[in-house]
C-alpha positions as CSV (number, residue, x, y, z in Angstrom):
1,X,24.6,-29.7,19.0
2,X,21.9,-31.3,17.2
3,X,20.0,-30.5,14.1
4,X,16.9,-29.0,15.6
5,X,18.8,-26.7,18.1
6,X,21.1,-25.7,15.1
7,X,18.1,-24.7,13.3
8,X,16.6,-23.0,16.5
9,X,19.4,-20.9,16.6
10,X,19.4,-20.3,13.0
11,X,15.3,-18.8,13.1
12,X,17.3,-16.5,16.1
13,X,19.8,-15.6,13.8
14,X,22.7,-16.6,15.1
15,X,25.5,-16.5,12.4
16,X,27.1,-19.0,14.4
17,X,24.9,-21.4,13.4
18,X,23.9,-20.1,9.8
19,X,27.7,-21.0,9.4
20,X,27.5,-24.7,11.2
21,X,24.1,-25.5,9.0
22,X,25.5,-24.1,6.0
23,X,28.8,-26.3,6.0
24,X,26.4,-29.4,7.2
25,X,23.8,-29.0,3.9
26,X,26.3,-27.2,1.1
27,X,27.7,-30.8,-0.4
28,X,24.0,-31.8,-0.6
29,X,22.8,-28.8,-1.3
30,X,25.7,-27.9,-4.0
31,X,24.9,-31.0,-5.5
32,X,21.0,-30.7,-6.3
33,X,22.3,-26.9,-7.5
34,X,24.5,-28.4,-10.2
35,X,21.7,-30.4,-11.6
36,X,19.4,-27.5,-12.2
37,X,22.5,-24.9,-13.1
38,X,24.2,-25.0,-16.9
39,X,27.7,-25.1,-15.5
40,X,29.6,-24.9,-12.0
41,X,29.6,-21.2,-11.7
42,X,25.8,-20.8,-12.0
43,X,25.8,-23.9,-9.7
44,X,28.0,-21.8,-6.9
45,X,25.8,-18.4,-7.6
46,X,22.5,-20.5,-7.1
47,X,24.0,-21.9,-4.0
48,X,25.2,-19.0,-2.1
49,X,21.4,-17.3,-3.5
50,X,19.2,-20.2,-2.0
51,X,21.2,-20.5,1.6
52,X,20.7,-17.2,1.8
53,X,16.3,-17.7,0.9
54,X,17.2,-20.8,3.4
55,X,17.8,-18.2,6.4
56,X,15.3,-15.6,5.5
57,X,12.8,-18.3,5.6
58,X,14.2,-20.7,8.2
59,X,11.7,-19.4,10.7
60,X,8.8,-21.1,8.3
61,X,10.1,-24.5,8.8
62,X,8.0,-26.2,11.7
63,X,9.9,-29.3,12.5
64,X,7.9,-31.0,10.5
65,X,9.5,-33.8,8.0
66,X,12.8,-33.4,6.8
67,X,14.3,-30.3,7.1
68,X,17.3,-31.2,4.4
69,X,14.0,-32.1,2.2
70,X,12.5,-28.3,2.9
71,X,15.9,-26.4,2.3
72,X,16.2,-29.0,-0.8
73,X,13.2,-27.3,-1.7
74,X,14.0,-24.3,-1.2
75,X,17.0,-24.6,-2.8
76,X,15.3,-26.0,-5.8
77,X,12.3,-23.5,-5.7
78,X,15.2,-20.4,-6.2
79,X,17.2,-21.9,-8.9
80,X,13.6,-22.3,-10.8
81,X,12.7,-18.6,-9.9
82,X,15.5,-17.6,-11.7
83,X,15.2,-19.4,-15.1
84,X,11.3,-18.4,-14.7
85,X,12.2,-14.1,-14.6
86,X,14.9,-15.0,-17.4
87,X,12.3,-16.3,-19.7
88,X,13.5,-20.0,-20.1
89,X,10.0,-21.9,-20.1
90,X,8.8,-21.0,-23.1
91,X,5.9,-22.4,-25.0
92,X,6.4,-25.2,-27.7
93,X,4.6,-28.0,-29.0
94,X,3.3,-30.9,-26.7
95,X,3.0,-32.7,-29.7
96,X,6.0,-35.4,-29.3
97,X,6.9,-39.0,-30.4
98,X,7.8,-41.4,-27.9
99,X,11.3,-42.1,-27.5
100,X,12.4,-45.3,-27.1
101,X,15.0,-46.5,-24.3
102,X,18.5,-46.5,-25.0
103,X,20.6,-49.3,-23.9
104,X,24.0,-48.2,-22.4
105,X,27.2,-50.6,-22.0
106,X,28.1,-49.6,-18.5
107,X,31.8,-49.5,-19.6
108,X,31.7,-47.3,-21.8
109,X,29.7,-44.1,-20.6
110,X,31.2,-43.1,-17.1
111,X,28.7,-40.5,-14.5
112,X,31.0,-37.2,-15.8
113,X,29.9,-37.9,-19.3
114,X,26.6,-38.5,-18.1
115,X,26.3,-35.1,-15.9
116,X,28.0,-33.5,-18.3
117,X,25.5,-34.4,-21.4
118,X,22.4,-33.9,-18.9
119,X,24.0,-30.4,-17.8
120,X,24.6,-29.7,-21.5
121,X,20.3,-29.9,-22.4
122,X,18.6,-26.6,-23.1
123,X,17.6,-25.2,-19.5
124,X,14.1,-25.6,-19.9
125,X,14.4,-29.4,-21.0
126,X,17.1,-29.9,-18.5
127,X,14.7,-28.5,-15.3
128,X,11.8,-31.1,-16.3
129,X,14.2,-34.1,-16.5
130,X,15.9,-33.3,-13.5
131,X,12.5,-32.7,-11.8
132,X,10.9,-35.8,-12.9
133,X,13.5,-38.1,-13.7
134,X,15.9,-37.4,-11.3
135,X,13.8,-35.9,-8.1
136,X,10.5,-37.9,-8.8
137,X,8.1,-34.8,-9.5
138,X,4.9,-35.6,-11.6
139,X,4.1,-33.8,-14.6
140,X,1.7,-32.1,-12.8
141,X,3.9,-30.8,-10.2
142,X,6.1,-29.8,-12.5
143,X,4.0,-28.1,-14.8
144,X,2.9,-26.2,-11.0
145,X,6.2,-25.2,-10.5
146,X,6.9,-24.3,-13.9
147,X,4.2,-22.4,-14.5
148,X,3.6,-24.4,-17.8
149,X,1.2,-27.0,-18.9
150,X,1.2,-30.9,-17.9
151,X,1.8,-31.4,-21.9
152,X,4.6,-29.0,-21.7
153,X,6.2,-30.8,-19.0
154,X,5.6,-34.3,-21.0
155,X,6.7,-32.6,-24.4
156,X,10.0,-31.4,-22.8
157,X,10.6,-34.6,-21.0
158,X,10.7,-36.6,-24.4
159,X,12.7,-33.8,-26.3
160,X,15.0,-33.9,-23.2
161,X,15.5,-37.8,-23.7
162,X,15.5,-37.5,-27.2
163,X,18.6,-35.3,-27.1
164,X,20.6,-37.7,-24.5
165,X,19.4,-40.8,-26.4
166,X,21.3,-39.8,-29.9
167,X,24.4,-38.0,-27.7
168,X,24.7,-41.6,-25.9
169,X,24.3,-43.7,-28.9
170,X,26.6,-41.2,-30.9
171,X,29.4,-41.8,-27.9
172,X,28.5,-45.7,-28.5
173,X,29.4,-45.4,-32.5
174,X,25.5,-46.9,-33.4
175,X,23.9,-43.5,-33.9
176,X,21.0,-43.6,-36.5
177,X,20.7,-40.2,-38.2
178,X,17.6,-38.6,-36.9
179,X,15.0,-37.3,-39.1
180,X,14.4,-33.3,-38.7
């Protein structure tokens, strides 16, 4: 069966294929989870919440574009939602340095460590990273989704990198003390 008569059948609500389309997108799906998530169990809760958004509003997909982009989305849109009712995008200053580029020896920082420090950012500086470094939002889309300010999103970008820059060059043994 192909894609679009998977998805037919889905907008019918045939469990069936809700079950067929779930194990075809969950890998992907659990994946784009874990980088907005702040561990592996919020990650599996966010999943199982945003397939389930995916069939209630599988019917507004039109077979236009990508539909692993739109449940992406989706997907995406829900685990934001959340962090939004609990309060996580607070205001703080837009007023921010910029932060220079780290240089990392690829043998010594391997992807876990990399995950793992990204995962490990405050939620709200973790969400505008991911969005814009990782899934290519601009500021202004972010600050849309976010319901915060372009200078928001830009402020929490740098505090974002600021925080994996001295984490990386701590793990690299030339950390310079950072003035606070």
């Amino acid at each position: 069966m192909g894609l679009d008569q998977l998805i037919q059948e889905c907008q019918q609500n045939s469990i069936r294929a809700q079950e067929q389309l779930y194990k075809l997108l969950a890998p992907k799906m659990f994946a784009a989870c874990l980088k907005y998530s702040r561990n592996r169990a919020d990650a599996e809760d966010n999943l199982q919440d945003g397939f389930l958004l995916i069939f209630q509003k599988i019917g507004q997909f039109q077979f236009k574009g990508s539909f692993e982009g739109w449940a992406k989305r989706v997907m995406i849109n829900n685990v934001l939602q959340k962090y939004r009712s609990e309060g996580v995008f607070e205001l703080v200053s837009e007023n921010m340095p910029d932060v220079a580029d780290v240089e990392i020896e690829h043998d010594t920082i391997s992807m876990e460590y990399l995950v793992g420090i990204i995962q490990e950012l405050p939620d709200r500086y973790r969400m505008v990273f991911n969005l814009y470094v990782i899934d290519g939002y601009s500021h202004k889309e972010i600050a849309e989704m976010l319901s915060i300010t372009d200078g928001t999103s830009k402020s929490n970008l740098a505090r974002a990198r600021m925080i994996l820059k001295e984490k990386i060059e701590a793990l690299q043994g030339n950390s310079i003390p950072s003035a606070k």
